[in-house]
N, C-alpha and C positions, 0 to 999 in steps of 0.2 A: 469771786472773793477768795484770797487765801487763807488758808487758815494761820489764826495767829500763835507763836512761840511761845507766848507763856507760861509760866509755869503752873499755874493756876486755869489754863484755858475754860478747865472742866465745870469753872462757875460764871462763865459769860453767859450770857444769853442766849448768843447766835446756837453755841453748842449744847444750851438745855432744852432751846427750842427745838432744834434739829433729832435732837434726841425724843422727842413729845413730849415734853414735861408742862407744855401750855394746856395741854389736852388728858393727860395722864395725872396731872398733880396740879391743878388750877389754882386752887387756892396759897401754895406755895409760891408758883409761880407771879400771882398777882403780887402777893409780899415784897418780891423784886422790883416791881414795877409800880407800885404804889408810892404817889409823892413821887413823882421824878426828879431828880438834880442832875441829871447828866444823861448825855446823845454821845450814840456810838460816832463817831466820821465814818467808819468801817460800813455798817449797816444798815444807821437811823434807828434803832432800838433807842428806847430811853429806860432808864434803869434811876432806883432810887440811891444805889452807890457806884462808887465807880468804878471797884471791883468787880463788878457784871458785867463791865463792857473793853471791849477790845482795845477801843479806840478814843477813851469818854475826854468831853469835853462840855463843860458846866453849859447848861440850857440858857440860851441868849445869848453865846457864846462862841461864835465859831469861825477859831482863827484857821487858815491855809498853812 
């Protein structure tokens, strides 16, 4: 998977995970992921905004 260009990448998921922020800052990181609204297409991460994710796309939701 490539990384994505965004300007903001440094608050996706993939990149906080990668970083250990699941393991180093749980509870932050649950915040994110609490209440899901949205799936990466990139990953499968789901995140509760959709600025966490690369690639989001509202849960139930998943156009080609």
């Amino acid at each position: 998977m490539a990384e994505c260009s965004c300007e903001n990448h440094d608050q996706h998921l993939c990149k906080l995970y990668g970083q250990g922020a699941a393991k180093d800052s749980p509870d932050q990181y649950a915040h994110l992921v609490r209440d899901p609204q949205f799936v990466c297409k990139s990953c499968g991460r789901v995140a509760a905004k959709k600025e966490n994710l690369c690639g989001p796309t509202p849960l139930g939701v998943w156009e080609d």
